[in-house]
C-alpha positions as a printed Julia matrix, in Angstrom:
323×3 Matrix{Float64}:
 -25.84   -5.17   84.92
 -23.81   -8.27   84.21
 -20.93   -7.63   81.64
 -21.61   -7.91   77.79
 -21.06  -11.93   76.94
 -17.91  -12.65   74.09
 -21.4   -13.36   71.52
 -22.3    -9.63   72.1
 -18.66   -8.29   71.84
 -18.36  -10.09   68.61
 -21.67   -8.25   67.29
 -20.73   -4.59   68.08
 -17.87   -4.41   65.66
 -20.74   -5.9    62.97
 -22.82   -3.25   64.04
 -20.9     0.01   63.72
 -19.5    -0.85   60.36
 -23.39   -1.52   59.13
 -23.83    2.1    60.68
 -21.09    3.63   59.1
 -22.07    2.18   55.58
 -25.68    3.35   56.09
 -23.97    6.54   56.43
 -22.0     6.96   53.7
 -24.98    5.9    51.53
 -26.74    8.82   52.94
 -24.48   11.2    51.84
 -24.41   13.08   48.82
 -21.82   12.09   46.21
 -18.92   14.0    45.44
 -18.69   15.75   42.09
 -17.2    14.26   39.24
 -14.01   15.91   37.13
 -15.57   16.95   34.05
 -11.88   17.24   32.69
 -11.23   19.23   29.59
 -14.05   20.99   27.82
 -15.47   19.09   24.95
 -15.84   21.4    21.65
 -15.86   21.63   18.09
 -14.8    24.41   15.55
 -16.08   23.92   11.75
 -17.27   25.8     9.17
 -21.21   27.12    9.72
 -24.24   25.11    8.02
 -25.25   22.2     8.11
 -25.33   19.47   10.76
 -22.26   17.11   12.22
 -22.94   14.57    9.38
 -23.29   16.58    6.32
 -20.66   19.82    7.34
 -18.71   21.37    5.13
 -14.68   20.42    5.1
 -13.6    23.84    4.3
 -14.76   27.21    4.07
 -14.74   28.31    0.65
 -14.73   31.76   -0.96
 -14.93   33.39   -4.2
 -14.52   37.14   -5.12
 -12.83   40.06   -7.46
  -9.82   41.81   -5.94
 -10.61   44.25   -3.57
 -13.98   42.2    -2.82
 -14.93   41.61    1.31
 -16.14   38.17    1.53
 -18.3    36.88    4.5
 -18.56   33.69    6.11
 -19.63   32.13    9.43
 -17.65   29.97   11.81
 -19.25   27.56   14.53
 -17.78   26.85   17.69
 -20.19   23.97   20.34
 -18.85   23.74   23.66
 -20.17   19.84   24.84
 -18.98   20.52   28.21
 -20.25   21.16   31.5
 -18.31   24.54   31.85
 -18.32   27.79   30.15
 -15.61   27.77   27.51
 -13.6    30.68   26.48
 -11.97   30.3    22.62
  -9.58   32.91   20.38
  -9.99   33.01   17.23
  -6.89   33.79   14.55
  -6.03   33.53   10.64
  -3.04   31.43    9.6
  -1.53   30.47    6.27
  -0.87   32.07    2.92
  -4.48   33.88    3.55
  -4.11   34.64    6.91
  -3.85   38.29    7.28
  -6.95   38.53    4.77
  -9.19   36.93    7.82
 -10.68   38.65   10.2
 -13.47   37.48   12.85
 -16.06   39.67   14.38
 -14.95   39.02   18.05
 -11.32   37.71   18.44
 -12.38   36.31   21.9
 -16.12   34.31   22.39
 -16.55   32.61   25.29
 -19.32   29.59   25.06
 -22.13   28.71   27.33
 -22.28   25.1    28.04
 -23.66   22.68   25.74
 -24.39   25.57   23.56
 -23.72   26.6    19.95
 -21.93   29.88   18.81
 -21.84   31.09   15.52
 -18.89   33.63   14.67
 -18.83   35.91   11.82
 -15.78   36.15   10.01
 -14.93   38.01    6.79
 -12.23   37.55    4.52
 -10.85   40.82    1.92
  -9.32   40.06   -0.92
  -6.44   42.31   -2.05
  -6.63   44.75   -4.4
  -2.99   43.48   -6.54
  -4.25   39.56   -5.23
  -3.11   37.3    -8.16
  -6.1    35.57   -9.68
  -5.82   32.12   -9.05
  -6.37   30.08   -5.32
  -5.33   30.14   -1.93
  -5.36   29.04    1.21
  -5.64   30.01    4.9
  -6.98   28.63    7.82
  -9.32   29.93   10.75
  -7.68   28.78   14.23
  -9.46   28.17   17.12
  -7.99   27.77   20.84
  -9.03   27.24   23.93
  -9.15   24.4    26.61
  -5.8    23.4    25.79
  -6.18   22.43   22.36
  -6.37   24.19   18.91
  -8.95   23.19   15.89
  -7.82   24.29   12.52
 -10.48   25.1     9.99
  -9.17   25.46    6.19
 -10.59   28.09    4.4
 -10.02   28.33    0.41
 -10.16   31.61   -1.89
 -10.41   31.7    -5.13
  -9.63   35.04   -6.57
 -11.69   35.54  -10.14
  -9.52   36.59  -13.2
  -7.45   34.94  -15.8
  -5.82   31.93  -14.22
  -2.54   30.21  -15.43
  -1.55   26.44  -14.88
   2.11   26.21  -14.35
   3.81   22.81  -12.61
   7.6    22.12  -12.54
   9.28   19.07  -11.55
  13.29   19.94  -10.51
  16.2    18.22   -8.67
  15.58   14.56   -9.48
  18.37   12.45   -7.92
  18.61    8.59   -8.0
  20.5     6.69   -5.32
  19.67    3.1    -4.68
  16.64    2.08   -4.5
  14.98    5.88   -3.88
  14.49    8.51   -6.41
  14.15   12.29   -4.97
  12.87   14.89   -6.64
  10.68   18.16   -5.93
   7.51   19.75   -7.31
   7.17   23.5    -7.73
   3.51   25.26   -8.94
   4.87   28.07  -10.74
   1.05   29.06  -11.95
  -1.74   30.85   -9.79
  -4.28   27.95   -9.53
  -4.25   24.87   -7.07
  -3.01   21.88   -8.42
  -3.18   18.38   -8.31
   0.0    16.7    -9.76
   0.15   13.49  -11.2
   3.58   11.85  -11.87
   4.91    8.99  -14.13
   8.42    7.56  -14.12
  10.42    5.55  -16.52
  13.75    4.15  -15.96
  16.08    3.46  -19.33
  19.08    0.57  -18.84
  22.06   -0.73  -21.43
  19.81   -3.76  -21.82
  16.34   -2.08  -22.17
  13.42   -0.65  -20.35
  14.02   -0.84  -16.27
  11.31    0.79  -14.71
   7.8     1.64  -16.63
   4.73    3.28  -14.11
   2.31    4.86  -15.47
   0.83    8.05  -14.72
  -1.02    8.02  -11.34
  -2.38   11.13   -8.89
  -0.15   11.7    -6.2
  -1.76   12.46   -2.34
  -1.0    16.19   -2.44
  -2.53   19.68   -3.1
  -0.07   22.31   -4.39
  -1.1    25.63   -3.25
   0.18   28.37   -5.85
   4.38   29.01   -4.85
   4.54   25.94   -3.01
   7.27   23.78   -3.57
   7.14   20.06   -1.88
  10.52   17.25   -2.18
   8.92   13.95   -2.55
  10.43   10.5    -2.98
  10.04    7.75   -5.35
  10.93    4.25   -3.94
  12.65    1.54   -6.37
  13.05   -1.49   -4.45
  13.93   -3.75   -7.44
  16.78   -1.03   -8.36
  19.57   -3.1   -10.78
  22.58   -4.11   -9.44
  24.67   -3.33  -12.53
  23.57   -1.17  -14.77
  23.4     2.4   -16.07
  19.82    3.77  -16.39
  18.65    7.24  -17.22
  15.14    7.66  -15.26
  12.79   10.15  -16.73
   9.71   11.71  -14.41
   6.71   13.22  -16.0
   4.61   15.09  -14.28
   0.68   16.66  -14.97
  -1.87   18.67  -13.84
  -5.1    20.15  -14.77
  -5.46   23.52  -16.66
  -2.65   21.96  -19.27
   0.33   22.14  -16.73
   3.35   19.75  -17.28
   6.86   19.16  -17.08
   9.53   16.66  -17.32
  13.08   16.24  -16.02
  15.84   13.21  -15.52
  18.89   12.28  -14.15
  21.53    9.51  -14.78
  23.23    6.75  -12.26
  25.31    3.88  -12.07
  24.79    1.0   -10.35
  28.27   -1.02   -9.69
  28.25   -4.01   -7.19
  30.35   -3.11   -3.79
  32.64   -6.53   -3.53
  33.14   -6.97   -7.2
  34.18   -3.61   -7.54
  36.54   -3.68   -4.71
  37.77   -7.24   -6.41
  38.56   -6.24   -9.41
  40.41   -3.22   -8.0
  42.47   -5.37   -5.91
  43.15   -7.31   -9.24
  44.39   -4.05  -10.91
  46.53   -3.14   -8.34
  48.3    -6.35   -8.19
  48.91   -6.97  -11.86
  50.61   -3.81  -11.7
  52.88   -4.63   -9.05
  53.98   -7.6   -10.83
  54.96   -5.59  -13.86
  57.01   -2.91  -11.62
  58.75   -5.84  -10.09
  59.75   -7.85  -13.89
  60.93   -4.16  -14.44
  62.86   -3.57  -11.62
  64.26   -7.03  -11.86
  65.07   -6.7   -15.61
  67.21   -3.39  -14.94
  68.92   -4.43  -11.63
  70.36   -7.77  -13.92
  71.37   -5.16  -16.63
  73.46   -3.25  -14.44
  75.26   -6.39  -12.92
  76.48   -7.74  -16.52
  79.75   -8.8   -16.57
  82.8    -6.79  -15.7
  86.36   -6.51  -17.15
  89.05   -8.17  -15.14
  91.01   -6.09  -12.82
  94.19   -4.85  -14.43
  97.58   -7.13  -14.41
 100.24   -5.2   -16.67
 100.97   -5.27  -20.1
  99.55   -7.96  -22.44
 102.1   -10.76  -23.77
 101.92  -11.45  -27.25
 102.97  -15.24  -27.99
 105.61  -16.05  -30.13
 104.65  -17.36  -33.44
 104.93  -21.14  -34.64
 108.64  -21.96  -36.28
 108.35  -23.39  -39.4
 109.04  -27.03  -40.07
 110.26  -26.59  -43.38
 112.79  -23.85  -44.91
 112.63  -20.22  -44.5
 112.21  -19.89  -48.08
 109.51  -22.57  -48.55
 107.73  -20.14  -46.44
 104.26  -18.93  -47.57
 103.93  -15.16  -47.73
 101.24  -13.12  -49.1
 100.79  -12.48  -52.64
 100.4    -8.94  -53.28
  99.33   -8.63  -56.83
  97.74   -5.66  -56.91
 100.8    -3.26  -56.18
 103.1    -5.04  -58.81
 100.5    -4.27  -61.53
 100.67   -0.32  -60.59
 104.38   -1.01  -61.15
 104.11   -2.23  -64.59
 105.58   -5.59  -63.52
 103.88   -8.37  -65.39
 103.16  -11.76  -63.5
């Protein structure tokens, strides 16, 4: 047999790489990572679109509540979830099965029932039902309402102005959720500073809670004192008001007139100092060169009895001597 020609030696390594592609086709394909499970924890009812945000329960003290709580594992792979109360409400939840594990691509609803103290406080609160498992956690709220007289109690506290922020806190002092809504009004020498009026703020105040917020003042004065006044409401007839006082004194004026001060006031210590150093170096009495000589009085050009000597009147008239 007469050795392959260079054409044919060219054509085998075309050959086993067609092969070794047909191959590889052939074979099955490897399995794909499914990565982390793919679930869901909400409250029970309903469908994806229309589900409730919150579990929500209403009851007497002393009442046992009952609710439902939906975990759906998406995934390819069985997935194992614990189930916990948090929050202000947390020790009042308690779940049929603190461990489920889910099928895939399969639904579980878990029981769960809630007992409301026997000294609870009428008014609301909250919890939440936790679910982990996969590596992640999925926190459902769950509200209580506890049925009974109800009071409406909002304070506002600690307001402090600095710059262009104002700080201040909000405190529900009541037994029912609240929804604050603030206004704030700034006073100056000159007039009215600041005027917004009332508006909702984005919170929820769960009875006890107390939350520091902060008001921002971008077109703050630059000289000025203001008094700024917040007013805050809720519903149920809460409301409160507090204030607080600052100055506003420009930074390089301040420190100009200061340096103004302090040199005005040098100049008067120095005229002082000068004034008493010349009053202690007035003038001196000469040093001491004996006894004083008296001069000799004028002769006188005429007679010594043409001389002119006093008249003394007075004494001759004592002496009964008549002139």
């Amino acid at each position: 047999m007469s050795p392959p020609t260079p054409r044919r030696r060219r054509a085998l390594p075309v050959l086993t790489a067609a092969l070794a592609a047909l191959l590889c086709g052939l074979a099955p394909p490897a399995a794909a990572d499914d990565g982390p499970p793919d679930w869901t924890a909400r409250p029970a009812g309903g469908t994806d679109r229309d589900a409730r945000p919150y579990v929500y329960l209403e009851g007497t003290p002393g009442t046992v509540l009952q609710d439902r709580l939906t975990v759906t594992n998406s995934g390819r792979a069985p997935l194992t979830v614990r189930l916990r109360g948090d929050g202000r409400a947390g020790d009042w939840i308690r779940f049929a099965e603190d461990t489920v594990t889910v099928p895939a691509r399969t639904r579980a609803d878990v029981p769960l029932a809630l007992t409301v103290p026997h000294d609870a406080v009428p008014g609301d609160t909250s919890g939440e039902a936790v679910a982990t498992g996969g590596g992640e956690e999925i926190r459902v709220p769950v509200r209580i309402r506890t049925v009974g007289p109800t009071l409406a109690a909002l304070g506002v506290e600690d307001v402090e102005v600095s710059g262009g922020t104002i700080r201040y806190a909000l405190v529900n002092r009541g037994n029912a959720m609240l929804r604050p809504r603030l206004a704030v009004r700034a006073e100056g020498v000159f007039g009215t500073l600041l005027d917004r009026p009332e508006r909702p703020l984005p919170l929820e105040l769960a009875p006890g809670r107390r939350v520091e917020r902060t008001e921002p003042w971008p077109d703050a004065p630059a000289l000025d004192a203001v008094t700024v006044r917040l007013r805050v409401t809720a519903s149920g007839g809460a409301r409160d008001e507090a204030e607080a006082s600052a100055t506003y004194v420009p930074v390089a004026p301040a420190i100009g007139g200061g340096l103004l001060v302090l040199g005005g006031l040098a100049a008067l210590a120095s005229g002082a100092y000068r004034r008493w150093r010349t009053g202690c170096a007035g003038p001196q009495p000469p040093p001491d060169a004996g006894p004083a000589v008296q001069p000799e009085p004028p002769e006188q050009a005429g007679p010594p009895e043409q001389a002119q000597l006093p008249v003394a009147t007075e004494p001759l008239l004592k002496a009964g001597v008549k002139t």
